[in-house]
Each structure stands twice: as structure tokens, then as C-alpha cells.
C-alpha positions in Angstrom: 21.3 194.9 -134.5 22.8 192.4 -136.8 23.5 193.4 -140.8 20.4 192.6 -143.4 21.5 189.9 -145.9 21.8 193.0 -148.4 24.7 194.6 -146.4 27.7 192.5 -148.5 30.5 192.0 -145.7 32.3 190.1 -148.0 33.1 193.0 -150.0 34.0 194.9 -146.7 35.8 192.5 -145.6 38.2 192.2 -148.4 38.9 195.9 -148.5 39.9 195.3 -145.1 42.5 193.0 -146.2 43.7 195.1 -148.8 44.3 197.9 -146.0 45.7 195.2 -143.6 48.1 194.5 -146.3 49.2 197.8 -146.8 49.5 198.3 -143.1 51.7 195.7 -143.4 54.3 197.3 -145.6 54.3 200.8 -143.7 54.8 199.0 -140.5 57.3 196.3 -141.6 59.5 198.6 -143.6 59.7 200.9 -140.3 60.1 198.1 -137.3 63.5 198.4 -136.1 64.5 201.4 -138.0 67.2 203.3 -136.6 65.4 206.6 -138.0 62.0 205.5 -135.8 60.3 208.3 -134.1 58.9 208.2 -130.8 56.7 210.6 -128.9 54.5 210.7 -125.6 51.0 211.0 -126.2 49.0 213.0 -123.6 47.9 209.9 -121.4 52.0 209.5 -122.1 51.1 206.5 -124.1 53.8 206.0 -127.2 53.3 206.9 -130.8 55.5 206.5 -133.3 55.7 208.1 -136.8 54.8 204.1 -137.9 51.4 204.3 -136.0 50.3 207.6 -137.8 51.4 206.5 -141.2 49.2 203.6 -141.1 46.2 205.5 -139.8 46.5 208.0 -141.9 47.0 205.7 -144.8 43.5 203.5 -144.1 41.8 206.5 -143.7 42.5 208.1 -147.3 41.6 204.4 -148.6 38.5 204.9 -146.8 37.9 208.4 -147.9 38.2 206.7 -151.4 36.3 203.4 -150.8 33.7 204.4 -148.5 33.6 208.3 -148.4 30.1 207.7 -146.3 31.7 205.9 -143.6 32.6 207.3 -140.5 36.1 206.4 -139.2 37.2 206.3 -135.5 41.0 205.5 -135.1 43.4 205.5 -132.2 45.6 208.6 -133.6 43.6 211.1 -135.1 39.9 212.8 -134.7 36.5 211.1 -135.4 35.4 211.6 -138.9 31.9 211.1 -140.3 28.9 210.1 -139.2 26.1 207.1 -139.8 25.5 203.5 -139.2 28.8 202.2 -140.6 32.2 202.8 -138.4 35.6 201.8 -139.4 37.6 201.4 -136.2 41.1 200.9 -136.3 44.3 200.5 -134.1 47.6 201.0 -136.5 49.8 199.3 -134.5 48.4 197.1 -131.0 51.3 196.8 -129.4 53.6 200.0 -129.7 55.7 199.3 -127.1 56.5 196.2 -127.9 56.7 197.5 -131.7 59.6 200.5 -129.9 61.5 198.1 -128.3 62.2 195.1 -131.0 59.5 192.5 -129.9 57.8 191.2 -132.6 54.6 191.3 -130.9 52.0 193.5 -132.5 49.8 193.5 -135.0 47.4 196.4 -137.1 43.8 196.0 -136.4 40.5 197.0 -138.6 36.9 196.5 -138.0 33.5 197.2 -139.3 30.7 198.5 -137.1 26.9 198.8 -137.8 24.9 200.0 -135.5 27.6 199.8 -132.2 27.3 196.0 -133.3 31.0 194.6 -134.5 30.7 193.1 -137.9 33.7 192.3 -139.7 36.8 192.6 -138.3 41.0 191.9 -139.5 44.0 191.3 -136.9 47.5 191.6 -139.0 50.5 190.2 -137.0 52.6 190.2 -140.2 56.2 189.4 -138.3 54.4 186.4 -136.9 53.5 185.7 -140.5 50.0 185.2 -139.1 46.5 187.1 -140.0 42.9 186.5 -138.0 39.5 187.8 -140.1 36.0 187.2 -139.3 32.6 188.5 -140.3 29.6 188.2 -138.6 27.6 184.5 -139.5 30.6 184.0 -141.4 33.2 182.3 -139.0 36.4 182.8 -138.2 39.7 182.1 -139.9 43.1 182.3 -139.9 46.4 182.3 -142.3 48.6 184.3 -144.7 45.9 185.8 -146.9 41.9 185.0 -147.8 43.5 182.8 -150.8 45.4 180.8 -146.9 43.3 180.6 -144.7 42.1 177.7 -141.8 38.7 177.8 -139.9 39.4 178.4 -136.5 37.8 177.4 -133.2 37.8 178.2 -129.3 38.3 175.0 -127.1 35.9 173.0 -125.3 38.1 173.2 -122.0 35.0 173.5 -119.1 36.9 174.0 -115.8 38.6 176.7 -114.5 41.4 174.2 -113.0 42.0 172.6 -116.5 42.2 176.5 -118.4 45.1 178.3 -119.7 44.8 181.9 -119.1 46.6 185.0 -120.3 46.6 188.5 -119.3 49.4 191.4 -120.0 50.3 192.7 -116.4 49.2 192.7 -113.2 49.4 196.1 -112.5 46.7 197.0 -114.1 44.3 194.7 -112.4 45.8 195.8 -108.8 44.7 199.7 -109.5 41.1 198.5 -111.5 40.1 197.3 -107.7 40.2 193.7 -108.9 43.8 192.7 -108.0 42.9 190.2 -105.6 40.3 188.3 -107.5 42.2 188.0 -110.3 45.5 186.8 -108.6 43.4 183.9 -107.2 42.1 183.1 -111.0 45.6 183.0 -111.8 46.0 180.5 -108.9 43.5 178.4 -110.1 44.1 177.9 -113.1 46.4 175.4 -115.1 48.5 177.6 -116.8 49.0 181.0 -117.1 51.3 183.6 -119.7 51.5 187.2 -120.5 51.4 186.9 -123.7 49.4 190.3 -124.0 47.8 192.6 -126.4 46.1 191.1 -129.0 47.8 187.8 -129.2 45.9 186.8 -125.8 42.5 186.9 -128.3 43.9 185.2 -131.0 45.3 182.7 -129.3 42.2 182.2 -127.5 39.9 182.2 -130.8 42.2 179.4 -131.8 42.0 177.4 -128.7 45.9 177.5 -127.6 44.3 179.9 -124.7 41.3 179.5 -122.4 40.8 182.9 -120.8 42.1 186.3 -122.3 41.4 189.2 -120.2 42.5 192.8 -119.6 41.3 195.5 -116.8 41.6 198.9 -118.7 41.1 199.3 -122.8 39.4 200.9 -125.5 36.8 200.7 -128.4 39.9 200.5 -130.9 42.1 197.9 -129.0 39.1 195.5 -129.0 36.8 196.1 -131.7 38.5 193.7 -134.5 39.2 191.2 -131.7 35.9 191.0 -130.3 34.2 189.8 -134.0 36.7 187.2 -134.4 36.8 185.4 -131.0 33.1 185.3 -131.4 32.5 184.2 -134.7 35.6 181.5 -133.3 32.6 180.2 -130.7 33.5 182.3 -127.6 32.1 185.0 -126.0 34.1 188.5 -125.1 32.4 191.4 -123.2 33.6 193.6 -120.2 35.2 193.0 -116.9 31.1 193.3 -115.2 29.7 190.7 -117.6 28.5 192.7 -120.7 29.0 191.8 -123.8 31.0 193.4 -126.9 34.1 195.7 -126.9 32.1 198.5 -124.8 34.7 198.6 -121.3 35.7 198.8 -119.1 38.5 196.3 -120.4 38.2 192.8 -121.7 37.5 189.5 -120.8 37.1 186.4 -123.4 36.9 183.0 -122.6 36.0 179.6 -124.6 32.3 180.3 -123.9 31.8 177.3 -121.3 33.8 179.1 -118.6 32.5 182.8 -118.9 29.8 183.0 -116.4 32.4 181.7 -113.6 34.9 183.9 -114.4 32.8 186.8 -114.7 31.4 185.9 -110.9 34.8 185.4 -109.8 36.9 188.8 -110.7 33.6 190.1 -109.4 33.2 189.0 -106.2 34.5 191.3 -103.8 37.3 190.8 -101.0 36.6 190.9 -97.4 38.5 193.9 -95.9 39.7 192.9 -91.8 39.5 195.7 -89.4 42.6 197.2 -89.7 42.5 196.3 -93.9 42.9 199.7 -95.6 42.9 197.9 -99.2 43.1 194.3 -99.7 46.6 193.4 -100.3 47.6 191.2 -103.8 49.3 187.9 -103.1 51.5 187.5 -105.9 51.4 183.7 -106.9 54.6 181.8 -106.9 55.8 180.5 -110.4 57.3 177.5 -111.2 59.8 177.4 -114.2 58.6 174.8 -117.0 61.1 172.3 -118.2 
């Protein structure tokens, strides 16, 4: 169900940036501290003590700013209860985040009725932000004050698209290994570039096809508003649309319904085939 003209996601919006920006500051001042703490979540997942102080730090803001709103983030328990749902990743990307990479960003969206509305990607050591609201496009930059409209590309075969993915593990145990290692076949180019980035990158055009086998409401929620508001389209693995599992897949738009069909289609098993077995493509260095 799409927000009344009276719901003001402006307003929303910018109170996302202000927590983005905070975010910002907990999770610079802690990246490649010597001091970090790490710990194993139960699905032995990491956490560190940067991931909770960010969560804890939008949901107080929230608790101030819109005490009615419920709250679902990756770290702690669901609060409230309603129409409107803040859902928010402190830091996508944790393990990159442990081990030095730059890579990761702090993610915040706005739900109404399961329906993404407003949503805030934060990469601040790639100096880069991504914000959309629904009917409102999509941007990008430093700050609202910064800010470019951005748009997916118009690339229409599969042969021609650049596609990016973060392993290939985790397609092999999803069941849709093979399928998706002859996607990666076909295609003109394909990177890891992983986590979030693979959605930004996309909404801006750099990237074709974005697509993971196995996340959550709070790894995708932000980045599903923005690559659509950007002109694609992002739904599940099967075909369905939004950030409802299980995993992602986002694409320019033009090239959705093929690559839905083809990490669908299933493999012919021989006689003797107890599981298809994945080919992994050869890769040829760039110059």
C-alpha cells in the first residue's frame, strides 16, 4: 500500500540522515581500532561493539523522534508495533568492517504497511551516501545539500550486462549453483563487489545485475527503495518483488524476467548424478 500524500517522507527522510550521520561518527571513530571488540553471534555471524553502538544509538533517536514507531534492527529485539517500521542494519558489511576493508556501509529504512518507503545507505569511508523515498527518486552524494539524481542502465541483454554477486558458496548450498554459474558465464562482466555496494552500484548503472541467495529484511530493506525509485526492479530469488526472501536479486529492469527464469530453471540430474555439480568459470585477468 503506497503512503497518502499526508504521510510527509520528506521529514522522515531527513531524520534518517541525521541518524546516518551519526552512524557515521560511531562507526568511523571505531574502524580499525586496535581496542575493536568482536564476538560470534549465534548463527556465528560477527558483531562488534561498533554494530551495537550504532543500533542502539538510532533507536534512542527514534524513541525520541518517533516514540510510536516500531523499530526492527539486526542486533537487538523488535520494539513497537503499527504501520510504520524503522529497519536498520548498523554496519552491512561486518566482516569486511573486522578485517580493514573499507567496504560497508550503515543502512536505515522506513516501512508502511510491509511496503519500503524511504530508505538511507551510508558508505561514509567511500565518502559516498544513496537516499530515496518512494515517488521521490533516487540520489546520491555527500549530504541532501550534495546530492545527484541517479539512474539504473538501459543495458537489455544478458551478454552485454555486468553482474555482481558476493560468493559462490552461497548459491551452490541455496540449490541454484549451477544456474547461476552459467549466468556468470554469460554475461559480460562479472565482480564480487558484495553487500550493499552490488545495489548501489546497480541503482547507479555501473552494474547490471546484483543478486544474493540467502538474506534478510534488514540487509535489503533500504536497498530495495533506492534501486527502485533508481528505475529497477529488486524482489527474491523466485520472482517476487520487495525485500521479502529468500535473498536478492535486482537488475536494470529490462533484464529481470530472464534472469529470474534462468536461476530458476532447474538442472538435469544423469543417472548416476547425486547433485548437479558447479562448473566454476574460468577468469581471465583484465589489463
Amino acid at each position: 500500500m503506497a503512503p497518502s500524500p499526508a504521510q510527509n517522507l520528506t521529514d522522515d527522510l531527513r531524520l534518517a540522515h541525521l541518524m546516518a550521520d551519526n552512524a557515521d561518527s560511531i562507526t568511523t571513530s571505531r574502524f580499525r581500532a586496535r581496542d575493536l571488540t568482536v564476538s560470534s553471534k549465534p548463527d556465528m555471524t560477527e558483531v562488534t561493539d561498533a554494530d551495537l553502538a550504532v543500533e542502539e544509538a538510532v533507536r534512542r533517536t527514534l524513541a525520541k523522534a518517533r516514540p510510536r514507531d516500531a523499530v526492527h534492527g539486526e542486533e537487538g529485539e523488535d520494539t513497537g508495533w503499527g504501520p510504520r517500521r524503522w529497519v536498520v542494519d548498523p554496519i552491512d558489511g561486518t566482516r569486511n568492517f573486522v578485517r580493514g576493508v573499507p567496504v560497508w556501509a550503515t543502512l536505515i529504512a522506513l516501512m508502511i504497511d510491509d511496503q519500503v518507503v524511504a530508505g538511507v545507505v551510508s558508505a561514509p569511508m567511500l565518502n559516498r551516501r544513496w537516499w530515496a523515498h518512494r515517488g521521490g527518486g533516487a540520489f546520491a552524494g555527500k549530504s541532501l545539500m550534495s546530492a545527484a539524481p541517479i539512474r539504473v542502465s538501459k543495458v537489455a541483454t544478458v551478454a552485454d550486462a555486468s553482474l555482481s554477486y558476493s560468493s559462490i558458496g552461497g548459491w551452490v548450498t541455496s540449490g541454484h549453483g549451477q544456474p547461476f554459474v552459467d549466468l556468470m558465464r554469460d554475461c559480460w562482466r562479472t565482480r564480487a563487489y558484495g553487500d550493499f555496494w552490488s545495489y548501489m552500484l546497480l541503482a547507479e548503472g555501473a552494474v547490471d545485475i546484483a543478486c544474493e541467495p540467502e538474506l534478510a529484511l534488514h540487509d535489503m530493506a533500504a536497498l530495495a527503495v533506492v534501486v527502485e525509485e533508481a528505475g529497477g526492479r529488486f524482489g527474491n530469488v523466485a520472482g517476487e518483488r520487495g525485500p521479502v526472501g529468500p535473498g536478492a536479486l535486482a537488475t536494470n529492469g529490462v533484464l529481470h524476467d530472464e534472469v529470474v527464469r534462468r536461476l530458476n530453471t532447474p538442472v538435469e540430474l544423469g543417472e548416476d548424478d547425486l547433485e548437479p555439480s558447479v562448473e566454476i568459470p574460468r577468469v581471465t585477468p583484465e589489463v
